[in-house]
Residue frames as a rotation matrix with the C-alpha (Angstrom) as fourth column:
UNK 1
0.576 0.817 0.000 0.00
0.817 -0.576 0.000 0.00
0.000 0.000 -1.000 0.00
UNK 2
0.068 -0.589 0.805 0.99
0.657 -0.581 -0.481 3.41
0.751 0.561 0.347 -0.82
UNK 3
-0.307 0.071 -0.949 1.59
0.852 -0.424 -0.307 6.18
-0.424 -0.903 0.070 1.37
UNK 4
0.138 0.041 0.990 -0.30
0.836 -0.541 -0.094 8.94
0.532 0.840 -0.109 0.23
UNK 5
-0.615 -0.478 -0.627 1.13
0.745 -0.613 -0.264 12.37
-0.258 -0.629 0.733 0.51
UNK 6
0.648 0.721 0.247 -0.71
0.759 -0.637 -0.133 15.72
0.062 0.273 -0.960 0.43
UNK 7
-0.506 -0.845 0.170 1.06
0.833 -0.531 -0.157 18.80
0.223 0.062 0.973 -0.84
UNK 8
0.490 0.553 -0.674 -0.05
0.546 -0.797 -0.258 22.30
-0.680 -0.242 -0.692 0.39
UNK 9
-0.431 -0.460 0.776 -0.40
0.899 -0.286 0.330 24.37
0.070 0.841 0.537 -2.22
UNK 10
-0.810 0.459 -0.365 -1.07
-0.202 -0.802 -0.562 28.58
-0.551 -0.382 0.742 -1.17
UNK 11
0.087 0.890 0.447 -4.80
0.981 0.000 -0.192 29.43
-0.171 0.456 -0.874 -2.60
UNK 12
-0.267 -0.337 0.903 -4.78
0.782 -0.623 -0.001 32.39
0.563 0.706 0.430 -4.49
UNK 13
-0.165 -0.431 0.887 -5.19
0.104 -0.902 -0.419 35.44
0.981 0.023 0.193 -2.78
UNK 14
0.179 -0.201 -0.963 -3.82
0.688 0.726 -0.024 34.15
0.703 -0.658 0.268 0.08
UNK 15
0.785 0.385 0.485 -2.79
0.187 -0.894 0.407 37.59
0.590 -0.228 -0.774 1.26
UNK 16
0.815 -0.553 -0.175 0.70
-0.266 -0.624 0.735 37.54
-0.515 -0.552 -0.655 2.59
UNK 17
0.661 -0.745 0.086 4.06
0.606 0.464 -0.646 37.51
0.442 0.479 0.758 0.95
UNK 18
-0.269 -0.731 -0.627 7.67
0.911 -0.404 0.080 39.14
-0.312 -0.549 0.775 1.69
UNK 19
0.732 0.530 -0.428 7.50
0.235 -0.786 -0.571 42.70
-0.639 0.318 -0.700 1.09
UNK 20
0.650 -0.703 0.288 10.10
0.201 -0.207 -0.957 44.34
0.733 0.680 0.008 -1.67
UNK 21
0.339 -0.891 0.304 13.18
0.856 0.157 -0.493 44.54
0.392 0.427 0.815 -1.40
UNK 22
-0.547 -0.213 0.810 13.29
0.378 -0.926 0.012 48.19
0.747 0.312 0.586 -1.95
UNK 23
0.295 0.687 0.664 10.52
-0.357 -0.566 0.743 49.00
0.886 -0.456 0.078 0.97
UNK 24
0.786 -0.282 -0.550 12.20
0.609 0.507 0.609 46.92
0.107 -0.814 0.571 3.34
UNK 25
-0.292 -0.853 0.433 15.54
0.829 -0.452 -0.331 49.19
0.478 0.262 0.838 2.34
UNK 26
-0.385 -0.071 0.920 13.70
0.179 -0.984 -0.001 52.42
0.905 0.164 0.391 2.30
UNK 27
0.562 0.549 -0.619 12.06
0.183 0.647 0.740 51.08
0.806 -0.530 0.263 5.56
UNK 28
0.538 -0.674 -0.506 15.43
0.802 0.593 0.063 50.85
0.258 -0.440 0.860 7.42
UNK 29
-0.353 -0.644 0.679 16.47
0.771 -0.611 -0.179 54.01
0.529 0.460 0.713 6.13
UNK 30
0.001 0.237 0.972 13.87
-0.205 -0.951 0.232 55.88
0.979 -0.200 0.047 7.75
UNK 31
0.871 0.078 -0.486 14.46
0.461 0.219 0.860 54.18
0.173 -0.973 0.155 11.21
UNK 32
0.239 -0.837 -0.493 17.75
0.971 0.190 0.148 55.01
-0.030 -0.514 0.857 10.97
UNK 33
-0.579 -0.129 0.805 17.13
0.406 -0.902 0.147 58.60
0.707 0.412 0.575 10.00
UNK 34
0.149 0.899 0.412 15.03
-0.062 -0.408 0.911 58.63
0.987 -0.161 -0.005 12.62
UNK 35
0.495 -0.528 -0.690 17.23
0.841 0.090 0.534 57.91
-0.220 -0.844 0.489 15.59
UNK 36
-0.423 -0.815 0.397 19.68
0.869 -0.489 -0.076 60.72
0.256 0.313 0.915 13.95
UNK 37
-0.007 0.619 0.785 16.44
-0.188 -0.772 0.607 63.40
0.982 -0.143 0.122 14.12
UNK 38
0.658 0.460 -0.596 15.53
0.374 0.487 0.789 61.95
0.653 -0.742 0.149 17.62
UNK 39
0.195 -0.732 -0.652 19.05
0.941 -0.048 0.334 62.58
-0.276 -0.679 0.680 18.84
UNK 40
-0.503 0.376 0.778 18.65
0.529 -0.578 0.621 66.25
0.683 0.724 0.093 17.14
UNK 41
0.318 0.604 0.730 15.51
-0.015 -0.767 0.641 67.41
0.948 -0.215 -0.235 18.60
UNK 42
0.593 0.066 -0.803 16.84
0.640 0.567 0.519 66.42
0.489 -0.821 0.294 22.12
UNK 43
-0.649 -0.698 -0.302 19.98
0.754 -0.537 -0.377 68.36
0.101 -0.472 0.876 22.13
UNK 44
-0.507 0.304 0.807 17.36
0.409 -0.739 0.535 71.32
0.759 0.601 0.251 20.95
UNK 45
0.709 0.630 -0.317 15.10
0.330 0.101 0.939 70.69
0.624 -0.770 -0.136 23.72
UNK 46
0.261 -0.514 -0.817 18.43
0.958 0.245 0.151 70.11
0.123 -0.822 0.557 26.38
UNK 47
-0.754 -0.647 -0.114 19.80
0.647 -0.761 0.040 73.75
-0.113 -0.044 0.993 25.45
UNK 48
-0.495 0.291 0.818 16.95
0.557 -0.616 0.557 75.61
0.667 0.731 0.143 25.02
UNK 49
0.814 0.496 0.303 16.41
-0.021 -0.495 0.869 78.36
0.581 -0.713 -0.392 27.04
UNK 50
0.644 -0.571 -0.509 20.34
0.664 0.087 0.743 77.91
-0.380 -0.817 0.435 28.28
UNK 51
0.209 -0.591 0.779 22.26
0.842 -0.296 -0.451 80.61
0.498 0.750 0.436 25.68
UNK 52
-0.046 -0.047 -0.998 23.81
0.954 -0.297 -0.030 83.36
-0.295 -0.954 0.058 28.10
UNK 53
-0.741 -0.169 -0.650 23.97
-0.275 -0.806 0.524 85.86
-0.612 0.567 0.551 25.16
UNK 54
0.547 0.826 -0.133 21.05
-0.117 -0.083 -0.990 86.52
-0.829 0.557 0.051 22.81
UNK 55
-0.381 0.907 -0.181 19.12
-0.817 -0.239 0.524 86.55
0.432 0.347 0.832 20.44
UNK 56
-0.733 0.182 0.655 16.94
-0.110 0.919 -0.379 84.10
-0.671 -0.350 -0.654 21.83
UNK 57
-0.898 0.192 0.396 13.77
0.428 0.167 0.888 82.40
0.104 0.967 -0.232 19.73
UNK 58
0.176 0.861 -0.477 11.27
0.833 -0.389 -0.394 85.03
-0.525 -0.328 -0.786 21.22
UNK 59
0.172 -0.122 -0.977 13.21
0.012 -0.992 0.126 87.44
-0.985 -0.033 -0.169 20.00
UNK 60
-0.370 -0.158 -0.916 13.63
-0.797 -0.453 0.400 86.34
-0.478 0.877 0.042 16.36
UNK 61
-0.907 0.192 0.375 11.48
0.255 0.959 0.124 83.24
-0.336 0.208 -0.919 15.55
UNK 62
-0.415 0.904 0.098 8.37
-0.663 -0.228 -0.713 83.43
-0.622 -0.361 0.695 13.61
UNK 63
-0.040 0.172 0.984 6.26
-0.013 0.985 -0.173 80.04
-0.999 -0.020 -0.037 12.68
UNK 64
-0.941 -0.250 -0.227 6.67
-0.269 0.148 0.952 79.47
-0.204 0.957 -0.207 8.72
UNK 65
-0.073 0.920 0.385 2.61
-0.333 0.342 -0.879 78.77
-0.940 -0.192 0.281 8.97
UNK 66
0.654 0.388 -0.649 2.61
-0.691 -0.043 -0.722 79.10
-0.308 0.921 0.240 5.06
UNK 67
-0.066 -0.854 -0.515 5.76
-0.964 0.188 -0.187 77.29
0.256 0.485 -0.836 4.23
UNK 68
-0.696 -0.717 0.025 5.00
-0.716 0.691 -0.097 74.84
0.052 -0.086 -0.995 6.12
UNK 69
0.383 0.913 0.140 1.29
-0.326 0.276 -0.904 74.32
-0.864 0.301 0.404 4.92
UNK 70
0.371 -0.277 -0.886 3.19
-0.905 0.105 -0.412 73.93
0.207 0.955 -0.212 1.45
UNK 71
-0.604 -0.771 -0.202 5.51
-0.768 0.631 -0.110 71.22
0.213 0.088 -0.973 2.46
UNK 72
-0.696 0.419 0.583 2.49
-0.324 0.542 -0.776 69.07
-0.641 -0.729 -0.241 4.18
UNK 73
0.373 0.928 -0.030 0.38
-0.439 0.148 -0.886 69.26
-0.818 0.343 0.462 1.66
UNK 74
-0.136 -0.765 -0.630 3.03
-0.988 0.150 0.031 67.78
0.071 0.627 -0.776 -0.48
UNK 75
-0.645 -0.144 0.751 2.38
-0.557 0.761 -0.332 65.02
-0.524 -0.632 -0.571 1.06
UNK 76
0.153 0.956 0.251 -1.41
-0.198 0.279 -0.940 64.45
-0.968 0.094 0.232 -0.62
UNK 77
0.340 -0.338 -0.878 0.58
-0.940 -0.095 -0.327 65.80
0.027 0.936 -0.350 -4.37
UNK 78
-0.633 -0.706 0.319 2.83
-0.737 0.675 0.032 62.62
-0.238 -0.215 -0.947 -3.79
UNK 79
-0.610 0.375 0.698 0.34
0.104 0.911 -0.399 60.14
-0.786 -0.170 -0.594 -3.08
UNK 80
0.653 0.707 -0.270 -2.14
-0.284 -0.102 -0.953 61.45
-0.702 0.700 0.135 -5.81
UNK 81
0.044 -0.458 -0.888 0.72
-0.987 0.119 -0.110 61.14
0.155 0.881 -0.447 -8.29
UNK 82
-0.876 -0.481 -0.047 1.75
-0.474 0.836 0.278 57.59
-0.094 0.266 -0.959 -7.53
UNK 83
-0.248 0.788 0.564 -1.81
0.057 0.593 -0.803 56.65
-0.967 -0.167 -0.191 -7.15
UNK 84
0.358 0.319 -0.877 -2.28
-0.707 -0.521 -0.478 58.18
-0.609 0.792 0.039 -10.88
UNK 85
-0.471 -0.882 0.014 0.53
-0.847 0.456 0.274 56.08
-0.248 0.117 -0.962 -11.93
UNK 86
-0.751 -0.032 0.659 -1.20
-0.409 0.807 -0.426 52.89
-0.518 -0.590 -0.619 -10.75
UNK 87
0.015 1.000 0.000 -3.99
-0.030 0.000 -1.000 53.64
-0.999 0.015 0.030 -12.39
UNK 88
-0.443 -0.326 0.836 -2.33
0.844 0.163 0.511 53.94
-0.302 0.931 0.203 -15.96
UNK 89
0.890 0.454 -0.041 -3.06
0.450 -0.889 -0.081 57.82
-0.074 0.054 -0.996 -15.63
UNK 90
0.072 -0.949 0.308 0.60
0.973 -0.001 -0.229 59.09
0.218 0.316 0.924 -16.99
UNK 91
0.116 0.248 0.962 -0.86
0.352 -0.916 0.193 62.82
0.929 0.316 -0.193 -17.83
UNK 92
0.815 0.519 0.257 -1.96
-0.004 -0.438 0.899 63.04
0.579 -0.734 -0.355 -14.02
UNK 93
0.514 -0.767 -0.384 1.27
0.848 0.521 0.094 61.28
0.128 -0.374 0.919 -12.87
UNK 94
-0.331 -0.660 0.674 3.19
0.686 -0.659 -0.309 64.13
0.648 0.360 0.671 -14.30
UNK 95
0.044 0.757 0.652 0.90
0.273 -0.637 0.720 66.78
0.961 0.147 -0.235 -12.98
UNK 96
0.701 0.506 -0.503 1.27
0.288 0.445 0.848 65.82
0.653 -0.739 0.166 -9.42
UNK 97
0.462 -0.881 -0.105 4.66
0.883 0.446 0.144 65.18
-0.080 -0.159 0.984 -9.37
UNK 98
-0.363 -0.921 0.142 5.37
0.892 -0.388 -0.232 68.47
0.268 0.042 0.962 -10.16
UNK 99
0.479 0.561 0.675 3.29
-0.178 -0.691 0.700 69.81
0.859 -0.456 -0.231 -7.55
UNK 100
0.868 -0.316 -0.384 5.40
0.497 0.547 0.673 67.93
-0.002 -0.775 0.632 -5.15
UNK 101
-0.102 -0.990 0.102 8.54
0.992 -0.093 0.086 69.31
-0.075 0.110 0.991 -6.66
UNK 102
-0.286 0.062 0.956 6.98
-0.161 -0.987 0.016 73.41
0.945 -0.150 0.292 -6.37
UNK 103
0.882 0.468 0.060 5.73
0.111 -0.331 0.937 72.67
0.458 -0.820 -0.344 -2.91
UNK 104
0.780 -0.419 -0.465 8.61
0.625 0.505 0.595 71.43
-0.014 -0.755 0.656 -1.87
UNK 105
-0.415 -0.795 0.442 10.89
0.842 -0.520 -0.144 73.61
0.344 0.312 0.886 -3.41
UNK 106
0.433 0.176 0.884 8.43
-0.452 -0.806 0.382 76.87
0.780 -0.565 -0.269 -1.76
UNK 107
0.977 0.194 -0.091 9.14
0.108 -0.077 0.991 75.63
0.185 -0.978 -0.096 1.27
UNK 108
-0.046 -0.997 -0.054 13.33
0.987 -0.054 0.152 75.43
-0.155 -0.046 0.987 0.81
UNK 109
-0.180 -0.282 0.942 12.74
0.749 -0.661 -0.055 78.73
0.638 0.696 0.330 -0.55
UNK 110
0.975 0.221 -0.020 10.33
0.073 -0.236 0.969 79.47
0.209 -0.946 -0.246 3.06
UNK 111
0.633 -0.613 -0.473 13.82
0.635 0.060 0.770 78.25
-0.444 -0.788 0.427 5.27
UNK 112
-0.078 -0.867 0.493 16.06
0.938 -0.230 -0.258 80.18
0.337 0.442 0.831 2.83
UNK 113
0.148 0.266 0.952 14.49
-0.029 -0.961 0.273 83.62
0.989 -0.068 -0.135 3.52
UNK 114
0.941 0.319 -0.116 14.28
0.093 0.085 0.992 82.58
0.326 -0.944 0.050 7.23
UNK 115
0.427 -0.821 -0.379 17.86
0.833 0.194 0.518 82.07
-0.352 -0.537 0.767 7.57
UNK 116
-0.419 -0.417 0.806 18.67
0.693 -0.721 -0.013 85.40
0.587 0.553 0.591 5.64
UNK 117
0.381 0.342 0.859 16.96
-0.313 -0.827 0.468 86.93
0.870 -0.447 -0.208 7.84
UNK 118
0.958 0.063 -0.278 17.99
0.270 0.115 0.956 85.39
0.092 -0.991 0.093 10.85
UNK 119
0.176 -0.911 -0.372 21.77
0.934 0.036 0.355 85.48
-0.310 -0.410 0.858 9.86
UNK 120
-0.477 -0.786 -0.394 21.79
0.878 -0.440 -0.186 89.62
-0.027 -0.435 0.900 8.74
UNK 121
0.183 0.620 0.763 18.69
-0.241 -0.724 0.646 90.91
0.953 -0.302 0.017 9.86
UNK 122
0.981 -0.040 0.188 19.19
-0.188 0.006 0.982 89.41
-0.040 -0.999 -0.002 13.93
UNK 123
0.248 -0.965 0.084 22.91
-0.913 -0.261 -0.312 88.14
0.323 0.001 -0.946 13.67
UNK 124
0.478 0.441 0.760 22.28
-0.801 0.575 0.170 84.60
-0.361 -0.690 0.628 14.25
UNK 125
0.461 -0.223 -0.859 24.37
-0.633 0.596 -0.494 82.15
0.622 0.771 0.133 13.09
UNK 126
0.713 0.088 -0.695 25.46
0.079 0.976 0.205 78.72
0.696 -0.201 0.689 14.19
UNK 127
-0.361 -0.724 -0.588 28.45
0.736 0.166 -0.656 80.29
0.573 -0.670 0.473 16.62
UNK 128
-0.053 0.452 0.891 26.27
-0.469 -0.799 0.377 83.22
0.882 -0.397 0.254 17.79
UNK 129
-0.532 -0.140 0.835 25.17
-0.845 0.039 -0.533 81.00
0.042 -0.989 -0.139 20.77
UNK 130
-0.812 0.208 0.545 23.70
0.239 0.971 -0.016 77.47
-0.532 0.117 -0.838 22.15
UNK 131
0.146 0.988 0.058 20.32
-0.070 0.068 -0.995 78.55
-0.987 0.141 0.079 20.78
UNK 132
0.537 0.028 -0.843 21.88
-0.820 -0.217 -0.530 79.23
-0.198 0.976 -0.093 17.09
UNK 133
-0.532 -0.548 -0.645 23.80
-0.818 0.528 0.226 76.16
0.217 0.648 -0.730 16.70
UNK 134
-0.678 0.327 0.658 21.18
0.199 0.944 -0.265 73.51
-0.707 -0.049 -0.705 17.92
UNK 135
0.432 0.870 -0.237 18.61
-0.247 -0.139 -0.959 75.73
-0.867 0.473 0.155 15.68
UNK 136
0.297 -0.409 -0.863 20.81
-0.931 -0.326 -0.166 76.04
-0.213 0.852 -0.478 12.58
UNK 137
-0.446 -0.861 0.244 21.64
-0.824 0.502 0.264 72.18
-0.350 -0.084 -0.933 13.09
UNK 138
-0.359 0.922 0.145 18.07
0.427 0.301 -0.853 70.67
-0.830 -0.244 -0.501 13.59
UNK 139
0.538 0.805 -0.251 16.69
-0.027 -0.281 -0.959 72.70
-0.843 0.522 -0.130 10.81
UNK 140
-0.408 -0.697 -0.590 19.93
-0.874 0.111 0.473 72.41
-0.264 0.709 -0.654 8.31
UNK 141
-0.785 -0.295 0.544 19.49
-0.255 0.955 0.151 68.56
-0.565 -0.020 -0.825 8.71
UNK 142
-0.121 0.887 0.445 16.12
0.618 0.419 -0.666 68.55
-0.777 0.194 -0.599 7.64
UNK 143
0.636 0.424 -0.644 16.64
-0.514 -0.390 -0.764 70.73
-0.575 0.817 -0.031 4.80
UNK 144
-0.335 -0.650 -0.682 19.32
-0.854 -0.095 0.511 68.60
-0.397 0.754 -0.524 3.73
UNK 145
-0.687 0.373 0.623 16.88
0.107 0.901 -0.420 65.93
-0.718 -0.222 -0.659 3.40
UNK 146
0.645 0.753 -0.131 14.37
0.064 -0.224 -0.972 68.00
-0.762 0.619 -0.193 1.29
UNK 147
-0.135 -0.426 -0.895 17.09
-0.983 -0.057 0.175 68.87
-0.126 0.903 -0.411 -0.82
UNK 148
-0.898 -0.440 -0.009 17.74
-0.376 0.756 0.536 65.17
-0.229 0.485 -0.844 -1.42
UNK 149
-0.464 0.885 -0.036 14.29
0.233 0.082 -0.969 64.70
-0.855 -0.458 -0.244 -1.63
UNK 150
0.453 0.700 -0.552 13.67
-0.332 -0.442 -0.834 67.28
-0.827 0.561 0.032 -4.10
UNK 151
-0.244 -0.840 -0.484 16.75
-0.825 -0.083 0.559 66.22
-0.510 0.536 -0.673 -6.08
UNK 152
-0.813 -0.249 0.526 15.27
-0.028 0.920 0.392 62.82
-0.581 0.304 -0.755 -6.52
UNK 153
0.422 0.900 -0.107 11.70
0.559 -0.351 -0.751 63.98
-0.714 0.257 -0.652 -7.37
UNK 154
0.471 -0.068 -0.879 12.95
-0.697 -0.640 -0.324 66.22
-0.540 0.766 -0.349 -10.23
UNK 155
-0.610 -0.749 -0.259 15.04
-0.674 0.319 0.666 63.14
-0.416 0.581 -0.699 -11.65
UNK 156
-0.503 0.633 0.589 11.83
0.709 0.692 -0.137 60.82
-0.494 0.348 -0.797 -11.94
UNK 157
0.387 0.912 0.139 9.84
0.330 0.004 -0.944 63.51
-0.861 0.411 -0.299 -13.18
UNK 158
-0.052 -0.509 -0.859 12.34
-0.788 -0.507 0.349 64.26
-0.613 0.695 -0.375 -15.98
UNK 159
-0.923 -0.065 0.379 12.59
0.033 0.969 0.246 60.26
-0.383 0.239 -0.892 -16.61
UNK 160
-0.063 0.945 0.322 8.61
0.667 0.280 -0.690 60.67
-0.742 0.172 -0.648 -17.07
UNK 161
0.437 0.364 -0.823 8.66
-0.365 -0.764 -0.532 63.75
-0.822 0.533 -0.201 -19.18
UNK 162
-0.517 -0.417 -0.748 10.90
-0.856 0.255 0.449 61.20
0.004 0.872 -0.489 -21.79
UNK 163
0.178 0.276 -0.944 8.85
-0.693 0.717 0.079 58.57
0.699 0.640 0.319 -21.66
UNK 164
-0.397 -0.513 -0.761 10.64
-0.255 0.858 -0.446 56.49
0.882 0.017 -0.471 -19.22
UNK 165
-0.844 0.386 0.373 8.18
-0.281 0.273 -0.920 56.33
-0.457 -0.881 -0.122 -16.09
UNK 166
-0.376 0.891 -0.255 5.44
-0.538 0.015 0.843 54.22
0.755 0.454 0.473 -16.83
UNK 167
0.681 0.727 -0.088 2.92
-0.382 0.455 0.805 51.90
0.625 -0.514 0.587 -14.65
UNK 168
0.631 -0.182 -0.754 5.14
0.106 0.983 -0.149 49.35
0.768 0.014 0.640 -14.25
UNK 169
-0.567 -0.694 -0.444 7.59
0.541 0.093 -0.836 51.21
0.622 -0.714 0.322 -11.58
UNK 170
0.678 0.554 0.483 4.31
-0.389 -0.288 0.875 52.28
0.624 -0.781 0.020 -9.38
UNK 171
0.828 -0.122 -0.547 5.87
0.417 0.787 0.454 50.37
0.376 -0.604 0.703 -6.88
UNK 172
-0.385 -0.923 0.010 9.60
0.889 -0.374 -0.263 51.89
0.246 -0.092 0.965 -6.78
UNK 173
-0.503 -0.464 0.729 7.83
0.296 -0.885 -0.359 54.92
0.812 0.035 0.582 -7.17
UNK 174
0.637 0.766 -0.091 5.62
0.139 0.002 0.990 54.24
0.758 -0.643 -0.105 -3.89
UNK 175
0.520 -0.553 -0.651 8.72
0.836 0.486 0.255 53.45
0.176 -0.677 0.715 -2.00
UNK 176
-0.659 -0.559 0.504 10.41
0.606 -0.791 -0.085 56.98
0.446 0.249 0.859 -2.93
UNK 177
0.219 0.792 0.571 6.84
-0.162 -0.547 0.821 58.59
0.962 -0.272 0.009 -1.64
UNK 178
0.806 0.054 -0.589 7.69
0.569 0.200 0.798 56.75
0.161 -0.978 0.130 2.10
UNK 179
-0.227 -0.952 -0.205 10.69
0.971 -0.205 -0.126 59.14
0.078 -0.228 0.971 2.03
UNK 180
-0.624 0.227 0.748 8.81
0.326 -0.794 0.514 62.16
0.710 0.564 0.421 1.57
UNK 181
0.188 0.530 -0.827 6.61
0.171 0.811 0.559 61.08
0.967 -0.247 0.061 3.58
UNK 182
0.109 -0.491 -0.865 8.92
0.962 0.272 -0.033 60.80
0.251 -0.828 0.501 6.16
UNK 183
-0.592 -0.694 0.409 10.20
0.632 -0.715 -0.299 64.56
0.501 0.082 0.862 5.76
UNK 184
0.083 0.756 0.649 6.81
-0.378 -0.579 0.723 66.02
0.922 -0.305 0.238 5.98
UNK 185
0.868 0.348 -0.354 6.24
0.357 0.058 0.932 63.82
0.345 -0.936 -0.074 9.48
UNK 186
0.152 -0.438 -0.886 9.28
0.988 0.037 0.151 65.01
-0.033 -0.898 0.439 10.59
UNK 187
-0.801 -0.046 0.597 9.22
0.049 -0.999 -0.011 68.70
0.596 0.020 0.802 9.84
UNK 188
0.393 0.880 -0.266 5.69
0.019 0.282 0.959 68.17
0.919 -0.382 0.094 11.77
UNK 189
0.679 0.287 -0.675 8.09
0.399 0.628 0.668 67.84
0.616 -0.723 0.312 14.54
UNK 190
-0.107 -0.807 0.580 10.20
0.833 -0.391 -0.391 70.13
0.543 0.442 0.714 13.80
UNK 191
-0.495 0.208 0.844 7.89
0.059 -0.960 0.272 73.01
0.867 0.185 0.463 13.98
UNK 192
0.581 0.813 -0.021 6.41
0.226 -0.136 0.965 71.87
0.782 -0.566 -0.263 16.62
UNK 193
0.336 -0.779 -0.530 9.37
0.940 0.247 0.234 71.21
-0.051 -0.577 0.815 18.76
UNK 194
-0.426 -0.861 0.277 11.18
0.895 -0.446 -0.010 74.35
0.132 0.243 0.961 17.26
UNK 195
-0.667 0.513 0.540 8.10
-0.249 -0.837 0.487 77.39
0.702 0.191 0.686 17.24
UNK 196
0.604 0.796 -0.028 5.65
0.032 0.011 0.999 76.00
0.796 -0.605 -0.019 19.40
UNK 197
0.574 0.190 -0.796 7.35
0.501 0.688 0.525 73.87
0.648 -0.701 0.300 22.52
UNK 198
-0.009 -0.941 -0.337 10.84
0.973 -0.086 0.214 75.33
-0.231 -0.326 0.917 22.95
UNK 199
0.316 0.001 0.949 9.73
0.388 -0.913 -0.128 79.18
0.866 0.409 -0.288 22.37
């Protein structure tokens, strides 16, 4: 007599599998960018409110309300584009995408004025005192993030304006959105930390 065996074979939309590659990557990336901010807003917090010599941020802080409505709502441009994508909606794809890449770019344009003014309309700058070098650090870092940010978002939407972004890299280009993403939730914390808590 035989032994009979029984193979298990999944059933179609079984509903779990590994995730990519590339989200597991971009995944990692933003834990570890996220200890780096973490250790950031802390010092910001630890010194604030200890600088024995002015300016202090009562005296020359004011909240970017607009700038940083621009960058947030980036957030929605982002997801509308890759959803567009998905959908085999190229035209809209485009459209989005380079609403993402003017919000984002107002808002660099928001921190640029801000630091012109701060460094020779008040005299602030990163050796001025503890309050200018945890600000000028904490908010540097996070613009050097949009920059990369924006830097990568203007290469895909060039790639699309030849032709080369179609459906098929939704995906990749979802994973690039969880970086954005990220910026926006941490400028969220930024401002809050930086204009609101620590004024």
């Amino acid at each position: 007599m035989r032994n009979a065996t029984t193979v298990a074979t999944p059933t179609a939309g079984a509903g779990w599998g590994l995730p990519s590659r590339g989200r597991v990557g971009m995944l990692g990336l933003i834990v570890g960018e996220s200890a780096i901010f973490t250790i950031f807003v802390v010092a910001y917090l630890f010194y604030a409110g200890k600088s024995v010599t002015g300016p202090t941020p009562n005296d020359v802080l004011k909240a970017p309300i607009f700038y940083t409505a621009c960058l947030l709502s980036s957030s929605l441009t982002i997801h509308l584009a890759v959803r567009s994508l998905r959908t085999g909606k190229p035209g809209r794809f485009g459209t989005w995408w380079l609403a993402t890449i003017a919000l984002g770019t107002t808002f660099m344009y928001g921190t640029g004025r801000e630091w012109l003014h701060l460094i020779y309309g008040e005299g602030l700058t990163i050796q001025t005192n503890l309050f200018g070098t945890t600000y000028f650090s904490l908010v540097g870092l996070h613009a050097f993030h949009v920059t990369i940010g924006l830097l990568a978002l203007t290469t895909v939407w060039l790639l699309s304006v030849t032709g080369y972004v179609a459906r098929q890299q939704g995906e990749r280009l979802d994973v690039l959105s969880l970086y954005w993403h990220f910026v926006d939730v941490v400028w969220g914390v930024v401002f809050l930390v930086v204009y609101v808590v620590a004024r």
